[in-house]
N, C-alpha and C positions, 0 to 999 in steps of 0.2 A: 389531624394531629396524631404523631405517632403513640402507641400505645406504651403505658409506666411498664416495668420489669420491677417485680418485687420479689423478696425473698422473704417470706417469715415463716421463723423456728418455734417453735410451739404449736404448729398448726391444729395439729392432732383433737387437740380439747381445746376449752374455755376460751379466752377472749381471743386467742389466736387463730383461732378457726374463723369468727365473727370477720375478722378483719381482712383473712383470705378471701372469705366468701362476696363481700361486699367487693373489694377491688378487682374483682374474678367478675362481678354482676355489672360493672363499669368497661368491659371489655378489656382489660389490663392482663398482662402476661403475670400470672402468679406461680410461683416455684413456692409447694407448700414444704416443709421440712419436718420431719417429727424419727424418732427412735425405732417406731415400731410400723414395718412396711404394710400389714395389715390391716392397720389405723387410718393409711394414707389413702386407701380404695374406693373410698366413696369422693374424696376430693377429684382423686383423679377421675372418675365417670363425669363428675361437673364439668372436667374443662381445665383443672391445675395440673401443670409437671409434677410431679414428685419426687421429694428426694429425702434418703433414707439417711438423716444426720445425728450421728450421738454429739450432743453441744461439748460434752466433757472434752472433747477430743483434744490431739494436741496443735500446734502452730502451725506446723508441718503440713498436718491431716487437713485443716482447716484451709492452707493453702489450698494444696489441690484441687480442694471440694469447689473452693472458688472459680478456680482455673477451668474445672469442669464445667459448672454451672454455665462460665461467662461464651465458653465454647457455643454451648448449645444452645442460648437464649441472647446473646448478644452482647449484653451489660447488665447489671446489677443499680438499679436507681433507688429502688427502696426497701431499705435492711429494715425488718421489725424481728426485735428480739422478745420473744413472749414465751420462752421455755422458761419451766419452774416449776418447783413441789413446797409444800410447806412439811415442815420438820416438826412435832407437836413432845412437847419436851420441856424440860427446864435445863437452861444454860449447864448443870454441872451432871445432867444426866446424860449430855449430847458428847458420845464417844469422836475420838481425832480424825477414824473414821468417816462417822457421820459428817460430821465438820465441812473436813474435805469435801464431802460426797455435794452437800447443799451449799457450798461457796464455790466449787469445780460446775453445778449448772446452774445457777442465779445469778451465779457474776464471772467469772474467771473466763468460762466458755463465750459470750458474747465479749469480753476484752479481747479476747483470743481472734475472736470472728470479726470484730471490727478493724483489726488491723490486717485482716486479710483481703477485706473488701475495702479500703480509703482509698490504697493508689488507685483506684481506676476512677473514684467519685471526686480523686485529687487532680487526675489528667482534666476530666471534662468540668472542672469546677462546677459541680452542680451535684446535686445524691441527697437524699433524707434518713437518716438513721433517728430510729425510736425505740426505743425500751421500756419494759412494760416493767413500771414497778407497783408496789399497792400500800394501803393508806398504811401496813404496820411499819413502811417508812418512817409514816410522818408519827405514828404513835403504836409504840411498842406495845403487843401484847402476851401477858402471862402467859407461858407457856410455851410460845410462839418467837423466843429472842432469838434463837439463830436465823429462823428465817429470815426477820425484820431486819436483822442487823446486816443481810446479805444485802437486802432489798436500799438499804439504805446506804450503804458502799454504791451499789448502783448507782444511786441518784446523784449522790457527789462525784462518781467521774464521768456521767453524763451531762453534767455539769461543765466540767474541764473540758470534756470533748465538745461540747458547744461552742464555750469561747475559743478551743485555738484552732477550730474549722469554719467557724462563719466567718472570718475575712477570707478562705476559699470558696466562697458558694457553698459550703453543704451547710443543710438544716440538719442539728441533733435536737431531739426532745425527747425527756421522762415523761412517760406516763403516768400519769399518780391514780392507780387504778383506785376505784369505790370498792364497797361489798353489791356483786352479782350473780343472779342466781343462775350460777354454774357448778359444775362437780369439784370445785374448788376444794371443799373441805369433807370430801366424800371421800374414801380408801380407795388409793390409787396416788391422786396428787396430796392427799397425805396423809403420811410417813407416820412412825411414829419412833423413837428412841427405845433401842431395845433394854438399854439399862433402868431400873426405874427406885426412887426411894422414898422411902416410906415419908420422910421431913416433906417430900415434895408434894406427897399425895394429900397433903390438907387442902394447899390451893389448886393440884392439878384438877381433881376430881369435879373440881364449880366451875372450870376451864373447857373440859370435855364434854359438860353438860352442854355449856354456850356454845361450843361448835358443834356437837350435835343439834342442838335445839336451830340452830341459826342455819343451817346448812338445810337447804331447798326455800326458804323462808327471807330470802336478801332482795333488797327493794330493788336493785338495779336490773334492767333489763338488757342481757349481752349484746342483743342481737343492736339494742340503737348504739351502745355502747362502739361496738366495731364500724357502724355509719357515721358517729360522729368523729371517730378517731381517722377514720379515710379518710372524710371530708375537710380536717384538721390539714392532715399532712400530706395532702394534693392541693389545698387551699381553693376549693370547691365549695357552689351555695351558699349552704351557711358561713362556710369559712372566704369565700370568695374575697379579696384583695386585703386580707389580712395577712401579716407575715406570723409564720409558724412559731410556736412560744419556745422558751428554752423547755418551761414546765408548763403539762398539760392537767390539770384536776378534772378527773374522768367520773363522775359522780356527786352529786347534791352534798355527801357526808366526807366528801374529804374536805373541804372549806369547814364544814363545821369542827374536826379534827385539830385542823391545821389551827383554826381561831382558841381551841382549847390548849393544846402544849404549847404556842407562844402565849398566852394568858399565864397560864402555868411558871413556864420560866422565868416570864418578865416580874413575877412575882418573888421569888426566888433571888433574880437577880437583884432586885429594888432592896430587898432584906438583907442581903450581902456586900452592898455594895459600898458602905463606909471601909469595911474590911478589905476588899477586893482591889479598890481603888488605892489602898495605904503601900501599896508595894513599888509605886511609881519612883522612880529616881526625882530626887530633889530638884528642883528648877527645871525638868524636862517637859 
């Protein structure tokens, strides 16, 4: 059987690496991709191409890189998008800057990247695209709303990209990453908002604690993390003759989440809903 061609962006740290490493340890052609070329040196000793990617980039650039890639390696079969930082902030502290800055690489850059890689997954009707999102998709956290809100744009048009590519052959699926104990919430993948206000600092302050306090201390463990997520989207072993999800829940605590903010809502909604329902057109 011939060997997968995979590209994934995030390689550099946390679950991205996991993911390289495992599909690298299966004999597969991995093109690792990360910002920083120095980051990339220990992959490449293992056996991965490397390539030196800013996600920010523009369509253009994005093409190329593809173009490039596909030169050198053949084909591009499977896209994982796992570039991302978290932004530690509250919504009205988070300059247009910043903004930009954390919606330009959680979401806009792999929009960017997956339109440069389809037509070829479109020629040979076949390709896997995955994107790594995490649970403050599914449940926003204080301090934490810009990132979530990136992460959660994510999921909805990974979403869209599933349904109007699988009557092509290609598999798309979110990731719904858990908490694992990665440099996640460690300085580096995250930021912090350089504006800061005093109103903010009542809740920010029991905010910083939690991710300090949480941060080396996450139940999940990366490393099966990236086994299970290859095995997923090669449909291998464990995943063997299942077909690939739209949504992957990558963690014991995102189901418990997930059963909390729909609990939440449908509560909400139930309270609302003599009101909500009253705006129907008459006999419709």
């Amino acid at each position: 059987m011939q060997d997968r061609v995979w590209l994934v962006t995030g390689a550099t740290s946390d679950i991205g690496r996991e993911i390289a490493l495992h599909a690298l340890q299966r004999g597969d052609t991995v093109v690792a991709a990360g910002r920083r070329p120095e980051a990339l040196q220990d992959l490449a000793r293992m056996g991965c191409k490397i390539l030196v990617l800013d996600i920010t980039s523009s369509a253009e650039e994005f093409n190329h890189t593809v173009e490039d890639v596909t030169k050198k390696v053949g084909r591009i079969e499977m896209l994982i998008n796992a570039a991302g930082f978290l932004l530690e902030g509250c919504m009205e502290e988070t300059s247009d800057r910043e903004l930009l800055q954390v919606y330009s690489t959680n979401l806009f850059g792999l929009l960017r990247l997956r339109v440069a890689v389809l037509p070829q997954m479109r020629s040979r009707r076949q390709g896997v695209i995955a994107n790594v999102a995490r649970i403050g998709a599914l449940q926003v956290a204080i301090g934490a709303g810009v990132f979530c809100s990136s992460k959660a744009a994510m999921t909805c048009a990974t979403e869209a990209l599933h349904a109007e590519t699988s009557p092509l052959g290609i598999n798309v699926c979110s990731i719904q990453l858990g908490h694992f104990r990665t440099a996640f919430l460690s300085p580096g993948p995250r930021l912090k908002t350089q504006i800061t206000l005093a109103d903010c600092d009542v809740f920010m302050e029991s905010t910083r604690k939690i991710f300090d306090d949480f941060d080396g201390s996450q139940q999940g463990d990366s490393k099966e993390a990236g086994r299970v997520i290859v095995e997923v989207l090669i449909q291998s072993e464990r995943a063997e003759g299942r077909c690939i999800p739209g949504c992957l829940a990558v963690g014991s605590d995102v189901a418990a989440a997930t059963e909390k903010v729909q609990s939440s809502r449908e509560v909400e909604m139930k309270a609302w809903a003599l009101l909500s329902h009253s705006t129907d057109l008459t006999g419709s």
